[in-house]
C-alpha positions as a Python dict, from the first residue, in 0.01 Angstrom:
ca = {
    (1, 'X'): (0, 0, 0),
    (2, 'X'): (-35, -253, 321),
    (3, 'X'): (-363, -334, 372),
    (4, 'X'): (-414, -226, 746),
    (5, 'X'): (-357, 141, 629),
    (6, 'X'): (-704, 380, 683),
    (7, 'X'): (-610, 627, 418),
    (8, 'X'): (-935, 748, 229),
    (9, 'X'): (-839, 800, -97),
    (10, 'X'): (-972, 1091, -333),
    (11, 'X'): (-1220, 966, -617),
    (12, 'X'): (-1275, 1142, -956),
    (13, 'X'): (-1468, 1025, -1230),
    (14, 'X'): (-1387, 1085, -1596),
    (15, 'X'): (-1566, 1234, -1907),
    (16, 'X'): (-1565, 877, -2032),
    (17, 'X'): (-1724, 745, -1746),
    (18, 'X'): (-2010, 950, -1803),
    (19, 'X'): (-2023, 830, -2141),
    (20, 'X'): (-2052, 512, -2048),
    (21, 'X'): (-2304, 584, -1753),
    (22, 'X'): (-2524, 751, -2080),
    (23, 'X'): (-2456, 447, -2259),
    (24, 'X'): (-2582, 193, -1995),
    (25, 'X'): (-2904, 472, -1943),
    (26, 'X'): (-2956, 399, -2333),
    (27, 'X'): (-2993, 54, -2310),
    (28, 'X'): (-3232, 65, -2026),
    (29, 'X'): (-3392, 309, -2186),
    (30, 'X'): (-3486, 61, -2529),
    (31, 'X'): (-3568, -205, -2272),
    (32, 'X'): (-3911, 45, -2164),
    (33, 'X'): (-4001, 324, -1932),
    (34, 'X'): (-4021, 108, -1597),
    (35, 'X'): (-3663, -40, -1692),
    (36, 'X'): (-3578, 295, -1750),
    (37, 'X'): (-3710, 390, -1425),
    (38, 'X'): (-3542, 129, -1231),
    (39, 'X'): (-3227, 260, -1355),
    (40, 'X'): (-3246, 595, -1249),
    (41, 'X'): (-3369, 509, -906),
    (42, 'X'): (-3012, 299, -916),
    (43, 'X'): (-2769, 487, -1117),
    (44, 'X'): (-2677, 725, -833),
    (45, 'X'): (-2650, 440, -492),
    (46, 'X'): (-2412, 290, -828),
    (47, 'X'): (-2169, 623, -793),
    (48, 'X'): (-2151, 681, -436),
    (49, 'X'): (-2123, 258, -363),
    (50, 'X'): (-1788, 291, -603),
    (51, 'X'): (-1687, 634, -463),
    (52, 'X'): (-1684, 464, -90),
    (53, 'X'): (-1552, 125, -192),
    (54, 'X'): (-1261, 246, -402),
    (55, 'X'): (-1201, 551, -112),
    (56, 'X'): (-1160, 293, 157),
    (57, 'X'): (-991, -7, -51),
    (58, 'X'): (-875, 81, -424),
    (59, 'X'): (-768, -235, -524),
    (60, 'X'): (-1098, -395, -509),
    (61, 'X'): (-1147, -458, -900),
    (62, 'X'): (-1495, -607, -977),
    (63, 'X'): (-1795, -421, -788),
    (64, 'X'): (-2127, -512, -720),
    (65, 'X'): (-2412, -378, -708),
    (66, 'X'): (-2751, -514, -554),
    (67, 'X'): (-2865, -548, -923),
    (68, 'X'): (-2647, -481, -1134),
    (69, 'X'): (-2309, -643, -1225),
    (70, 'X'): (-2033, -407, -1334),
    (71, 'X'): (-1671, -407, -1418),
    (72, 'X'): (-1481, -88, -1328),
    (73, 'X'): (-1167, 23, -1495),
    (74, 'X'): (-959, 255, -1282),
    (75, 'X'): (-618, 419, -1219),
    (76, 'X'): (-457, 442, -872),
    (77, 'X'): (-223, 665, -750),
    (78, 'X'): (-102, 626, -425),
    (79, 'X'): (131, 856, -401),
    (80, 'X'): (-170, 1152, -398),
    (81, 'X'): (-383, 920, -287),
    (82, 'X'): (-596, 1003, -599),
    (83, 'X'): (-803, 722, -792),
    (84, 'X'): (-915, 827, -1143),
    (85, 'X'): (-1255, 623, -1265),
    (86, 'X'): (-1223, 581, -1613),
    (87, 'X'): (-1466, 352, -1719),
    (88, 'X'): (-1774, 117, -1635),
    (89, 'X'): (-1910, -193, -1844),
    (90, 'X'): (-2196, -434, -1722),
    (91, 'X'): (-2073, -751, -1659),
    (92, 'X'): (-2207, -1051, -1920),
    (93, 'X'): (-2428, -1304, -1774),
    (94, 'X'): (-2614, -1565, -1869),
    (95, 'X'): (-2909, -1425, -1836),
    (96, 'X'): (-3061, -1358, -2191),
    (97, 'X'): (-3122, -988, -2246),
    (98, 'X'): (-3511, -836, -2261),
    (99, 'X'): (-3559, -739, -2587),
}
């Protein structure tokens, strides 16, 4: 794929991605209610921030978010012009996790 092409590619997230998504809502949700919170006001300017960015450039590999590090794990395939989501992970920082 040359990068100066404008195709929009199709984005579809897997079962497992939604595991994950109820995964990373579990952890927040240990850390207390206004973590919790936070997340939720987040979790869906997460999906439609890797739904653009992979549409417009699919070989992007890490994403960021405002406030939250993640690592996506995807499949393209040009050919239909179809990317398949298959899984998030937060990134590891430094940062010691609230317990």
């Amino acid at each position: 794929m040359d990068k100066e092409s404008n195709r929009n590619f199709s984005v579809y997230f897997t079962e497992e991605f939604n595991k994950c998504l109820d995964q990373i809502q579990s952890f927040f949700a240990d850390q207390g209610v206004d973590v919790l919170e936070w997340w939720v006001t987040k979790e869906d300017n997460m999906i439609n921030e890797i739904d653009h960015l992979l549409s417009s450039f699919p070989y992007v590999g890490k994403s960021q978010h405002r406030m939250l590090n993640y690592l996506i794990f995807y499949m393209v395939f040009e050919d239909e012009e179809t990317i398949v989501v298959i899984n998030i992970l937060p990134s590891r920082s430094k940062r010691k996790r609230i317990r």
